[in-house]
Backbone and ligand atoms as CSV (ligand in chain L), in Angstrom:
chain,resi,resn,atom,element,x,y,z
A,1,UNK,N,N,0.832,-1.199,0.000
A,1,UNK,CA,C,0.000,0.000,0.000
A,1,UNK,C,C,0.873,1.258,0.000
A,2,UNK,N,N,0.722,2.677,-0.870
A,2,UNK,CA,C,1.504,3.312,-1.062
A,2,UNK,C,C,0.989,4.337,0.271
A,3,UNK,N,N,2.081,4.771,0.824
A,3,UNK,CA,C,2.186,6.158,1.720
A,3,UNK,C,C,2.340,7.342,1.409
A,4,UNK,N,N,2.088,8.175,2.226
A,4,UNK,CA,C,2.597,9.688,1.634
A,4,UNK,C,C,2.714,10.069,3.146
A,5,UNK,N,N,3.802,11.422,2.879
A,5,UNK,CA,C,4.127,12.306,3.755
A,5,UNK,C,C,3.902,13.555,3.572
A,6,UNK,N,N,3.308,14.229,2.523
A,6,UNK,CA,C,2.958,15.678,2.577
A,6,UNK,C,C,2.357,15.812,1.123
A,7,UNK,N,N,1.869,17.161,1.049
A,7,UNK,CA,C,1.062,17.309,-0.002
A,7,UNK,C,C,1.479,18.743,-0.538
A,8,UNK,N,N,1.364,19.487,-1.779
A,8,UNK,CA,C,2.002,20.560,-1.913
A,8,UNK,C,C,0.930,21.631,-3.507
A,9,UNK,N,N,0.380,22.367,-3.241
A,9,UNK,CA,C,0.450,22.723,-4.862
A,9,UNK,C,C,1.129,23.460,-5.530
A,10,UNK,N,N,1.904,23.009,-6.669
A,10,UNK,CA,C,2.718,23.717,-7.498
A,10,UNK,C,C,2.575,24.198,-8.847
A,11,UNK,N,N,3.363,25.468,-9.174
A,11,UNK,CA,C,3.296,25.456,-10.483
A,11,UNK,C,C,4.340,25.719,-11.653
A,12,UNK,N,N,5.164,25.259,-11.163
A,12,UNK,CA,C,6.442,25.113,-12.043
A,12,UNK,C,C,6.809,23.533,-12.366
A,13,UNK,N,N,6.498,22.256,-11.302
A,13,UNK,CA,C,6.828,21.264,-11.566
A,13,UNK,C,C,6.330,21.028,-13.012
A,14,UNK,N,N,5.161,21.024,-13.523
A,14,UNK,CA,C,4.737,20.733,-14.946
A,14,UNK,C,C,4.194,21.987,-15.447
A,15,UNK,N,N,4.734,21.682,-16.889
A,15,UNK,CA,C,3.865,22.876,-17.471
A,15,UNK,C,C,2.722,23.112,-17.672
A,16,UNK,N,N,2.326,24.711,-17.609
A,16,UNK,CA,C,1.003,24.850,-18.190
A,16,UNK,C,C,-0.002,24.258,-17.091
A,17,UNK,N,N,0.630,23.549,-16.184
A,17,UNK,CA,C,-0.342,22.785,-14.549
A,17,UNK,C,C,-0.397,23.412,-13.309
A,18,UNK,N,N,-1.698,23.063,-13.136
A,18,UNK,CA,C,-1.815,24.015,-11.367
A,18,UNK,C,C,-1.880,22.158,-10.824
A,19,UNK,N,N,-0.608,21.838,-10.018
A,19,UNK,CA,C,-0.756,20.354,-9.794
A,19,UNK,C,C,-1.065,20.557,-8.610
A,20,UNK,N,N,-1.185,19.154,-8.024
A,20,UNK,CA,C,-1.746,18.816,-6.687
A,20,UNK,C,C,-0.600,17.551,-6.546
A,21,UNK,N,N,0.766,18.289,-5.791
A,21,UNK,CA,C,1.932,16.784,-6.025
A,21,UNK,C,C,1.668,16.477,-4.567
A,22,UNK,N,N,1.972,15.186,-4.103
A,22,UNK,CA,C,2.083,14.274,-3.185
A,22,UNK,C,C,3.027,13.309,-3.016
A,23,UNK,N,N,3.962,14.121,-2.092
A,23,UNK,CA,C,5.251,12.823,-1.553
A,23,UNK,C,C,4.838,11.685,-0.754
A,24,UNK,N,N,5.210,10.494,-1.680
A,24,UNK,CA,C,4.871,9.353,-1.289
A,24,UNK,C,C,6.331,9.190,-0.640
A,25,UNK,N,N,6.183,8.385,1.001
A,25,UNK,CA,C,7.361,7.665,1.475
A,25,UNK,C,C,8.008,6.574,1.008
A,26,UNK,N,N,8.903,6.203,1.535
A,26,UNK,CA,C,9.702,4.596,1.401
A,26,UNK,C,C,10.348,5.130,-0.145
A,27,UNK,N,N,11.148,6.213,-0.888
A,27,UNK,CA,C,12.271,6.242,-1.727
A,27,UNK,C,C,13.462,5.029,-1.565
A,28,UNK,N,N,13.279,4.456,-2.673
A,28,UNK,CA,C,14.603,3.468,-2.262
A,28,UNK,C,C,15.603,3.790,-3.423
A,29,UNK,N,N,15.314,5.027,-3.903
A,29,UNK,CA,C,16.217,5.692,-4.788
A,29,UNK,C,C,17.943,6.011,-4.296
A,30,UNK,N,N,18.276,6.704,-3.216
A,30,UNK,CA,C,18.968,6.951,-2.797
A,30,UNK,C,C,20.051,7.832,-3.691
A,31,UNK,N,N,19.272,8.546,-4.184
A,31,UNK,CA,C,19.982,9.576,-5.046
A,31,UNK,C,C,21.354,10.360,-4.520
A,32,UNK,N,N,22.705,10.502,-4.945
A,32,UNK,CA,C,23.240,11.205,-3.992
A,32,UNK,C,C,23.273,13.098,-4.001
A,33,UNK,N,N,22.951,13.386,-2.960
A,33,UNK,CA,C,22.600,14.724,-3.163
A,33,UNK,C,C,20.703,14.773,-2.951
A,34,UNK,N,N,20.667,14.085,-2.467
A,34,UNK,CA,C,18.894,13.993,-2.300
A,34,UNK,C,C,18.191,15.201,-1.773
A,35,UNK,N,N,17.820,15.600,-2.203
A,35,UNK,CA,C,16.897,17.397,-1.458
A,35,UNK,C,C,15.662,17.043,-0.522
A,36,UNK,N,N,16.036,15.428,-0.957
A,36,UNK,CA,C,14.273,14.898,0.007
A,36,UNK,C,C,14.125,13.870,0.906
A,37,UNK,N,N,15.439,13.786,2.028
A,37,UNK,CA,C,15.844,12.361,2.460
A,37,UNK,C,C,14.618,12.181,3.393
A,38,UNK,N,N,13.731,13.092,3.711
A,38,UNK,CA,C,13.035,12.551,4.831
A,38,UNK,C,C,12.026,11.628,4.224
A,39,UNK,N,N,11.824,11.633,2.783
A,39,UNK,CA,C,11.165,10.928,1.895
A,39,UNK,C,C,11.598,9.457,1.826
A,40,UNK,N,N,13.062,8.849,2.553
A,40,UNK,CA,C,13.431,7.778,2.190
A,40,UNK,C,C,12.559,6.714,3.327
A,41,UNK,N,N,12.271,7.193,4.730
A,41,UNK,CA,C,11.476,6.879,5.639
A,41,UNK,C,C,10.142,6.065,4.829
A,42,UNK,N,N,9.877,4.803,5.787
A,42,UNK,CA,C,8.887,3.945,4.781
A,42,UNK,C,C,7.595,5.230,6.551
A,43,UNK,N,N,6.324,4.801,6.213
A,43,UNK,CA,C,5.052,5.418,6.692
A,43,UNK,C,C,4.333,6.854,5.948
A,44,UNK,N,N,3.643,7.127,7.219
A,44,UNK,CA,C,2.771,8.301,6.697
A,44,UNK,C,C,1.830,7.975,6.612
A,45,UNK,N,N,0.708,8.742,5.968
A,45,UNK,CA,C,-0.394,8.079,5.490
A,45,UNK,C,C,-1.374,7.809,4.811
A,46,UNK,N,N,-1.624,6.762,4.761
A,46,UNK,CA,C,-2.195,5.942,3.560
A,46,UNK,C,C,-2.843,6.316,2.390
A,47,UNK,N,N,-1.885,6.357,1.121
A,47,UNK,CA,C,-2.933,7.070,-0.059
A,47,UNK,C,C,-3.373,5.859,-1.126
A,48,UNK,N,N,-4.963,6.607,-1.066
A,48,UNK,CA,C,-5.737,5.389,-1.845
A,48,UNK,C,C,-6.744,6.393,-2.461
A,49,UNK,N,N,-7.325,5.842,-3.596
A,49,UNK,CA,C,-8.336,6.673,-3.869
A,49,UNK,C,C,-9.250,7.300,-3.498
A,50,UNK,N,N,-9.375,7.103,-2.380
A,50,UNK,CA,C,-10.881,7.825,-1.395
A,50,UNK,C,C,-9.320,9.468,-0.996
A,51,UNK,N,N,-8.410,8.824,-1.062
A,51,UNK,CA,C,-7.227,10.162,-0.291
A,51,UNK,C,C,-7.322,10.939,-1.238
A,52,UNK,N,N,-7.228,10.437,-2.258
A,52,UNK,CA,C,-7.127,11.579,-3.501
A,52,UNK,C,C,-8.303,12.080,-3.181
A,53,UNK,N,N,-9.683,11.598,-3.372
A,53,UNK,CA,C,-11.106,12.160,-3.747
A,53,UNK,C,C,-10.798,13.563,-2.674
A,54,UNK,N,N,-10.419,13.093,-1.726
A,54,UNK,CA,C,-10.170,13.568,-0.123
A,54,UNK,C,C,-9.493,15.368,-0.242
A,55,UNK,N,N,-8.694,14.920,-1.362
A,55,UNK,CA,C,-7.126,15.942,-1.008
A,55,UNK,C,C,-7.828,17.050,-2.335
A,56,UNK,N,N,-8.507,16.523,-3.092
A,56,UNK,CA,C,-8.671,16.957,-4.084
A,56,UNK,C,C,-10.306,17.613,-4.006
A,57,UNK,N,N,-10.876,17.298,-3.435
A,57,UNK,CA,C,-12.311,18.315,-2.997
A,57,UNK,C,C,-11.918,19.406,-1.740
A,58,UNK,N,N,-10.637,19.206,-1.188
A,58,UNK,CA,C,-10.432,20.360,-0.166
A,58,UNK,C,C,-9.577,21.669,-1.084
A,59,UNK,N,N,-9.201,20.560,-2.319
A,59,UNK,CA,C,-8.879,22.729,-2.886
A,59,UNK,C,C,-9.730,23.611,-3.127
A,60,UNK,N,N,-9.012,24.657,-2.800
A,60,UNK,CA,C,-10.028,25.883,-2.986
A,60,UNK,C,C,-9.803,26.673,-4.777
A,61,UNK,N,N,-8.923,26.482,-5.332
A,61,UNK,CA,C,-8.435,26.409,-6.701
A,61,UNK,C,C,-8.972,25.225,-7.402
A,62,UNK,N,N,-8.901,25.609,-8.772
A,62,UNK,CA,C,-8.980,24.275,-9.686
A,62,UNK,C,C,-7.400,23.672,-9.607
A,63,UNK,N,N,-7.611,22.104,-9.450
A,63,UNK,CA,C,-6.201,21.799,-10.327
A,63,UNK,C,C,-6.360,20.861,-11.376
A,64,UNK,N,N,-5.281,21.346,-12.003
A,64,UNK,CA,C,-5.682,20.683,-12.997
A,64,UNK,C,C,-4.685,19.268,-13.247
A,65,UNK,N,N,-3.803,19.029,-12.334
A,65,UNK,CA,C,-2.559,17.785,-12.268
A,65,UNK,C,C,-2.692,17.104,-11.083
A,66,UNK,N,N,-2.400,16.041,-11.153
A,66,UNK,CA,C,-2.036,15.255,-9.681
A,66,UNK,C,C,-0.804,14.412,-9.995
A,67,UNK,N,N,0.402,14.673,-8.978
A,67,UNK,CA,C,1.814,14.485,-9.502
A,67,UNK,C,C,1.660,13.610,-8.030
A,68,UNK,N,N,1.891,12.433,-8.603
A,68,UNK,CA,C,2.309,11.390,-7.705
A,68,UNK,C,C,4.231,11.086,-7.644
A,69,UNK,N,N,4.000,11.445,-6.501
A,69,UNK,CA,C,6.219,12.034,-6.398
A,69,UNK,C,C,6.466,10.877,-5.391
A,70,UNK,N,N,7.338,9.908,-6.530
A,70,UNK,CA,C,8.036,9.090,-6.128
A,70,UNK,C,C,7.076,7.505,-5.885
A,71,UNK,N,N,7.705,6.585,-4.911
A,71,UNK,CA,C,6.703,5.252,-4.869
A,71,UNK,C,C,7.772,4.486,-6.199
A,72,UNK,N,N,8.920,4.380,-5.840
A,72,UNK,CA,C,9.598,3.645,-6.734
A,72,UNK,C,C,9.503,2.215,-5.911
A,73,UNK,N,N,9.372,1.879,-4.933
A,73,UNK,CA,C,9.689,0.662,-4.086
A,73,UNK,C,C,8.097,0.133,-4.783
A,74,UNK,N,N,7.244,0.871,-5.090
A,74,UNK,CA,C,6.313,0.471,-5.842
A,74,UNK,C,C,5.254,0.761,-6.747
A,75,UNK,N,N,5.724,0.527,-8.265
A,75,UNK,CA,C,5.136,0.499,-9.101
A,75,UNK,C,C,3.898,0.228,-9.864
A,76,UNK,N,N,3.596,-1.209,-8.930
A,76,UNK,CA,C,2.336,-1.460,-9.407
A,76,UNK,C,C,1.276,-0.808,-8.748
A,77,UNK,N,N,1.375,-0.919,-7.939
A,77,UNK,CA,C,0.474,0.260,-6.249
A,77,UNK,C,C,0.567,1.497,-6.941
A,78,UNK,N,N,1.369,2.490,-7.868
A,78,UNK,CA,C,1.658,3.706,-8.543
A,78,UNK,C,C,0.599,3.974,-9.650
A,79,UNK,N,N,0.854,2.792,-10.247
A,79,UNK,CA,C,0.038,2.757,-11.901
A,79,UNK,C,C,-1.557,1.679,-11.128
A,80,UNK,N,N,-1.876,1.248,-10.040
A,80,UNK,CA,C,-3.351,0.932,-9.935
A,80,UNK,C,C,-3.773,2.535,-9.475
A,81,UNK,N,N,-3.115,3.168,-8.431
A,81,UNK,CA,C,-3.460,4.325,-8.285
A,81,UNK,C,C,-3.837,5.257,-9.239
A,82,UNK,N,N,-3.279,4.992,-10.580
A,82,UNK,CA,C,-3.131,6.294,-11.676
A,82,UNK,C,C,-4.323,5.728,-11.954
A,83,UNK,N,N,-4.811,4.557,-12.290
A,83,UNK,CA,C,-5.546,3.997,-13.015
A,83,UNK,C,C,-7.225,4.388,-12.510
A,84,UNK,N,N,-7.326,4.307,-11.265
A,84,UNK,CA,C,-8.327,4.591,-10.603
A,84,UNK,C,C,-8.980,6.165,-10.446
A,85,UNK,N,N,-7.834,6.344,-10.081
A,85,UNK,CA,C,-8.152,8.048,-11.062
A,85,UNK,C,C,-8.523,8.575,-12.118
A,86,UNK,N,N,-7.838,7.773,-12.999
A,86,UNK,CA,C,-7.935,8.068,-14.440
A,86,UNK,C,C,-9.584,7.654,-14.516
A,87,UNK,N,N,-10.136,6.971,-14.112
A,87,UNK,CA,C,-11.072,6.494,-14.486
A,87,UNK,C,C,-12.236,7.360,-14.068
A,88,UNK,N,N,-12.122,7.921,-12.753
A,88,UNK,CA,C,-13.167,8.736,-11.740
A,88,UNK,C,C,-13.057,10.003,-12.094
A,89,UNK,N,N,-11.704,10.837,-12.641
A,89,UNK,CA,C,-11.997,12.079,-12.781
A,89,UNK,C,C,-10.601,12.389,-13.785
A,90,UNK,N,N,-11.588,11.666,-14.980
A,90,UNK,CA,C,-11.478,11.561,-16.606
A,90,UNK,C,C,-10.265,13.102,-17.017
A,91,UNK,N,N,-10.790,14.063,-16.317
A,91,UNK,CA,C,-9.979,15.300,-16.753
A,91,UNK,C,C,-8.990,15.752,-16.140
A,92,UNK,N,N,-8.543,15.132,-14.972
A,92,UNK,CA,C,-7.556,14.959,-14.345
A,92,UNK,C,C,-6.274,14.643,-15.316
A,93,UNK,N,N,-5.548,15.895,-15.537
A,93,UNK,CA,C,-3.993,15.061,-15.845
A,93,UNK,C,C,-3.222,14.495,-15.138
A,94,UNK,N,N,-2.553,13.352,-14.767
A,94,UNK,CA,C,-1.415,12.511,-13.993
A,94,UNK,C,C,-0.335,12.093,-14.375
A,95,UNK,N,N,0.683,12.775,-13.300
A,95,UNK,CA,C,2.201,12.839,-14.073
A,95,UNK,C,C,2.553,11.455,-12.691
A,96,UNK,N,N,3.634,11.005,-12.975
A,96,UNK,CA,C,4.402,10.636,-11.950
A,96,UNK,C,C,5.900,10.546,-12.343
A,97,UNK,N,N,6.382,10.616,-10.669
A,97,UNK,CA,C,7.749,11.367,-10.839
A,97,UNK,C,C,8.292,10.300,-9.863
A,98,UNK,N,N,9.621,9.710,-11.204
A,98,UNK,CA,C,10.232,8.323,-10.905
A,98,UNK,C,C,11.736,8.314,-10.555
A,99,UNK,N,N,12.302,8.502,-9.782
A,99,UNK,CA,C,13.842,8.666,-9.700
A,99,UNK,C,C,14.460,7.502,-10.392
A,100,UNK,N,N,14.129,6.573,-11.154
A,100,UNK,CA,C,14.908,5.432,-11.735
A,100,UNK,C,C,14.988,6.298,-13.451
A,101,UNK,N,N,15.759,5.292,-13.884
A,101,UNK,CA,C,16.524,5.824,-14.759
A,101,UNK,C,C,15.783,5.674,-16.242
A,102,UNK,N,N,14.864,4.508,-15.941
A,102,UNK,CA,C,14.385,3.634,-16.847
A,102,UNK,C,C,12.736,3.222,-16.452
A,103,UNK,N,N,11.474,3.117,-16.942
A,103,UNK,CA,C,10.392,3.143,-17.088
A,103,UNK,C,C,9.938,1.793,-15.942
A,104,UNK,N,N,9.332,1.524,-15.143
A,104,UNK,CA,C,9.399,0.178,-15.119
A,104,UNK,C,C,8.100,-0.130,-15.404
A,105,UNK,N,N,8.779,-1.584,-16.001
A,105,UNK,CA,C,7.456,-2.017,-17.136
A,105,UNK,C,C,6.101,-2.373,-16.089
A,106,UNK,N,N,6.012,-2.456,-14.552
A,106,UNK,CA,C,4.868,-2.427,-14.232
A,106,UNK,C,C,3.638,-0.818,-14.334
A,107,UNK,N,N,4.273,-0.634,-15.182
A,107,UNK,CA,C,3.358,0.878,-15.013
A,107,UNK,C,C,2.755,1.224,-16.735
A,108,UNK,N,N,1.812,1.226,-16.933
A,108,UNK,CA,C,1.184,1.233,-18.458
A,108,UNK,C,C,0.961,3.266,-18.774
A,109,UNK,N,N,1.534,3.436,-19.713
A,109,UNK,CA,C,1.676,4.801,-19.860
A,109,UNK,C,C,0.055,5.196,-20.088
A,110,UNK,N,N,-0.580,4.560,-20.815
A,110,UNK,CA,C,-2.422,4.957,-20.672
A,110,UNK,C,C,-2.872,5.661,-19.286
A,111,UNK,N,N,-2.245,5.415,-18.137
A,111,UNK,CA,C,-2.579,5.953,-17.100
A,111,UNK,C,C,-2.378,6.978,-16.770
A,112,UNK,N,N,-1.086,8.080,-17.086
A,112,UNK,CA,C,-0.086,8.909,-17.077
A,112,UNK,C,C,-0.162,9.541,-18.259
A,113,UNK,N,N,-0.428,11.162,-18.120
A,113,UNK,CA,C,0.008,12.103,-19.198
A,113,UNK,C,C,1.170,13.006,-19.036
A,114,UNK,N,N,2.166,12.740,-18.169
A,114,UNK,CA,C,3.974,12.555,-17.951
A,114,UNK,C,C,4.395,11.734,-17.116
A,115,UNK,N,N,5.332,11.988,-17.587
A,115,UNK,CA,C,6.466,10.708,-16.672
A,115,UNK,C,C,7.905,11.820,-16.401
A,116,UNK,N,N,8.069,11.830,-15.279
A,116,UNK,CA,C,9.437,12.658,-15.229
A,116,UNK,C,C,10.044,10.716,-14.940
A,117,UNK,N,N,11.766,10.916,-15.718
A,117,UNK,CA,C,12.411,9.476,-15.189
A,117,UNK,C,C,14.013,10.683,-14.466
A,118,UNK,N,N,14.519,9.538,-13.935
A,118,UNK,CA,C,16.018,9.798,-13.712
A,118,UNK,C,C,16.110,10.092,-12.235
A,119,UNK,N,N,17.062,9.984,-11.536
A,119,UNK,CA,C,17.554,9.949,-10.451
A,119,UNK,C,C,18.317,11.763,-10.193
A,120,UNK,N,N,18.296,12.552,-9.071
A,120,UNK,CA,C,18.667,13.568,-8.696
A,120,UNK,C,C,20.153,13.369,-8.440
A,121,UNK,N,N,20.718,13.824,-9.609
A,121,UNK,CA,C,22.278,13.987,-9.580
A,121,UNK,C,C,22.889,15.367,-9.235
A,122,UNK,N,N,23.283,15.427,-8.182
A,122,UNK,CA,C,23.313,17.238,-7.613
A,122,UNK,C,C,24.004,18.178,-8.639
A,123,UNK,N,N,25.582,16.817,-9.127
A,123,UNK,CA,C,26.643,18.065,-9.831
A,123,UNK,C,C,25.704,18.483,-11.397
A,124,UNK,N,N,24.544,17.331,-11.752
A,124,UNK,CA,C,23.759,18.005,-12.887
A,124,UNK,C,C,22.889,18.866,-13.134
A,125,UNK,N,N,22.716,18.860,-11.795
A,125,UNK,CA,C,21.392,19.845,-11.295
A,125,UNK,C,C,19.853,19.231,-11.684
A,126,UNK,N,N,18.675,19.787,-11.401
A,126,UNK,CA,C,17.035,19.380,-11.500
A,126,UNK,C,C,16.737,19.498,-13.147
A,127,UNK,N,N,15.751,19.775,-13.186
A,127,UNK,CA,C,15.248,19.741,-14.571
A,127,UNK,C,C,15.230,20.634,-15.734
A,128,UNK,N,N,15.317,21.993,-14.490
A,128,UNK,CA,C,15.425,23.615,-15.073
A,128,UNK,C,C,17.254,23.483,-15.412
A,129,UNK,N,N,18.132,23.005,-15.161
A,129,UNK,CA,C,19.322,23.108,-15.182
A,129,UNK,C,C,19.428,22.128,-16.906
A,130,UNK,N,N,20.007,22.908,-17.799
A,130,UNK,CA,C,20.424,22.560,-18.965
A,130,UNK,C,C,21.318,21.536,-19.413
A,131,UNK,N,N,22.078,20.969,-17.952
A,131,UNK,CA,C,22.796,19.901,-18.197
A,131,UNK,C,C,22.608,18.913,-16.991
A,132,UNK,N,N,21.214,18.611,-16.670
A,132,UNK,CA,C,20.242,17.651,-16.278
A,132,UNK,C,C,20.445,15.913,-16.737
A,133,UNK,N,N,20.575,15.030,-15.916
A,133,UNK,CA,C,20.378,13.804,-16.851
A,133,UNK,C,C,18.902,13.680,-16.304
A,134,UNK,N,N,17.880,14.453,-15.509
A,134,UNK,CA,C,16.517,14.083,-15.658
A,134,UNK,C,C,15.776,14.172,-16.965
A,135,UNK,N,N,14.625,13.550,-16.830
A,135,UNK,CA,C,14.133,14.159,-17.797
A,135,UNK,C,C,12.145,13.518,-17.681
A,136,UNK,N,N,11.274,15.317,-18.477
A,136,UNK,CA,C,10.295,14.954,-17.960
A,136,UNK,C,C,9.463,14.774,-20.269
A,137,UNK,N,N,8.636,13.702,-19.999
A,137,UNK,CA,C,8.173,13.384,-21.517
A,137,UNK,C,C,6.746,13.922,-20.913
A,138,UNK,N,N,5.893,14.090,-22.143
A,138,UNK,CA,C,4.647,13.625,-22.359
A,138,UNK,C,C,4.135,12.969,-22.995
A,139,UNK,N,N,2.991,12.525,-22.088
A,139,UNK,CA,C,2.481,10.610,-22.690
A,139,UNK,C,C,1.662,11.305,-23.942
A,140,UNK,N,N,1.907,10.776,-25.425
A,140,UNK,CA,C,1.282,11.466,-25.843
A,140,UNK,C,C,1.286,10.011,-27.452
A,141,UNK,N,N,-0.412,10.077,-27.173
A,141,UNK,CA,C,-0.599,8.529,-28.221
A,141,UNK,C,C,0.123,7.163,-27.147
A,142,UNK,N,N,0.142,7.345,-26.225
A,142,UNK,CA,C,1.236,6.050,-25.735
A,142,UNK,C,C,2.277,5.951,-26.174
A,143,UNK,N,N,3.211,7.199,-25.928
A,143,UNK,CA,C,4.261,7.104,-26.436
A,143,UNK,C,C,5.313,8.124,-25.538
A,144,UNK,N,N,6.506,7.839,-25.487
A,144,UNK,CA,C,7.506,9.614,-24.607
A,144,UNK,C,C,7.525,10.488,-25.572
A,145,UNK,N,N,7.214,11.523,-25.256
A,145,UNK,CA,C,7.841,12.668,-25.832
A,145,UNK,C,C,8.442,13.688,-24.838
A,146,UNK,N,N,9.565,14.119,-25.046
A,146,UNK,CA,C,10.878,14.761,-24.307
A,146,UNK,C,C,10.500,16.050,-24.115
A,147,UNK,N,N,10.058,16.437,-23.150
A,147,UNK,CA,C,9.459,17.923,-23.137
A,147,UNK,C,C,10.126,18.753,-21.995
A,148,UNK,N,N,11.616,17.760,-21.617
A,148,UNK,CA,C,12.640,18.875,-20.594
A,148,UNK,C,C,12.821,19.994,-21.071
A,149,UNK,N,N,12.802,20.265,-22.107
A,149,UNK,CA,C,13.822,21.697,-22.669
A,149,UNK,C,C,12.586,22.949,-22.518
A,150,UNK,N,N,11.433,22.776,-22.380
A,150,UNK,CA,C,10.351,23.756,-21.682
A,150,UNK,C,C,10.914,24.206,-20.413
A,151,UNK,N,N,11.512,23.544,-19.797
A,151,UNK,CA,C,12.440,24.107,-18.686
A,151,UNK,C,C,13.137,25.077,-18.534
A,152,UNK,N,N,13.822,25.228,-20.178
A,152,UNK,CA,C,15.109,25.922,-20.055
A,152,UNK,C,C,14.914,27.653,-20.727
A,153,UNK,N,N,13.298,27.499,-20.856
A,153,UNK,CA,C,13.515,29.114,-21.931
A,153,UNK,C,C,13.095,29.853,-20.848
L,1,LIG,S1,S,14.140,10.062,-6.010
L,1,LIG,FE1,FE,16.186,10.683,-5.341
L,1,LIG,S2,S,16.009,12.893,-4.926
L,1,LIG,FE2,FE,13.925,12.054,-4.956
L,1,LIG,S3,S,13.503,11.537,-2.802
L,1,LIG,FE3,FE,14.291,9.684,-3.773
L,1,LIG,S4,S,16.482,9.727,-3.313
L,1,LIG,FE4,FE,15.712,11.784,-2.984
C-alpha cells in the first residue's frame, strides 16, 4: 500500500499545470545529493483513492494535475493508483515522478500524461538546469515525448 508524507500545490513542476503533487514515502532511490531524504522513511499516510477524492475536494483552486512524487519501491500500487483516477476524474492530468533511470514495465503509460524518469544527480542539477540527466516526456498517443527543454527558456 503506497504512503505519503505531505502534499504541496505547485506550479512550475509541470507545465502549463496548477498540480496537486504528493510525496509518497519509502524512496529506495537513494539519489546522492537527495533534497528529500526525509522521503526515504517507509510510513505516513495511507494514499488510496478515497485520499485523492479527499485531497482533491479540499482545494479551494482548480487543479488541474495530480503528480504522484516518487513510490519507486512500488510500481504497481503507482500505476493501480493512476488507473483509478484516471477512471473517476477523466480530466484529471497525472504525471508521476520516478527517480529510476528507466520506465518500469509495471506501469502502463495509458494511465499517465507525464512521466518525469532519472535519479537527482546534484553536480547536474534538477530539470530547469540545462545539463540535467533528468528528464520529464509527455504521454502522448502512448508514447515519450521529451518535453525537458520547456524548462530551459
Ligand atoms: S528520487 Fe532521489 S532525490 Fe527524490 S527523494 Fe528519492 S532519493 Fe531523494
Amino acid at each position: 500500500m503506497l504512503h505519503y508524507i505531505d502534499t504541496d500545490i505547485v506550479f512550475q513542476e509541470l507545465p502549463d499545470e496548477v498540480t496537486l503533487a504528493v510525496n509518497l514515502s519509502g524512496c529506495p532511490c537513494r539519489c546522492p545529493g537527495c533534497h528529500s531524504t526525509h522521503l526515504w522513511r517507509e510510513g505516513g499516510e495511507v494514499l488510496d483513492g478515497e485520499t485523492v477524492d479527499c485531497m482533491l475536494s479540499r482545494q479551494k483552486q482548480e487543479v488541474t494535475c495530480l503528480s504522484l512524487m516518487g513510490g519507486d519501491a512500488q510500481p504497481q500500487e503507482v500505476n493501480s493508483l493512476a488507473q483509478w483516477v484516471r477512471q473517476r476524474h477523466p480530466k484529471l492530468h497525472i504525471a508521476w515522478w520516478s527517480g529510476r533511470s528507466l520506465l518500469s514495465p509495471q506501469v502502463s503509460l495509458s494511465n499517465f500524461d507525464y512521466i518525469k524518469l532519472g535519479p537527482y544527480l546534484k553536480h547536474l542539477g534538477p530539470l530547469k538546469s540545462r545539463t540535467t540527466n533528468q528528464r520529464l516526456y509527455r504521454v502522448v498517443d502512448g508514447t515519450l515525448h521529451d518535453i525537458t527543454s520547456r524548462f530551459w527558456r
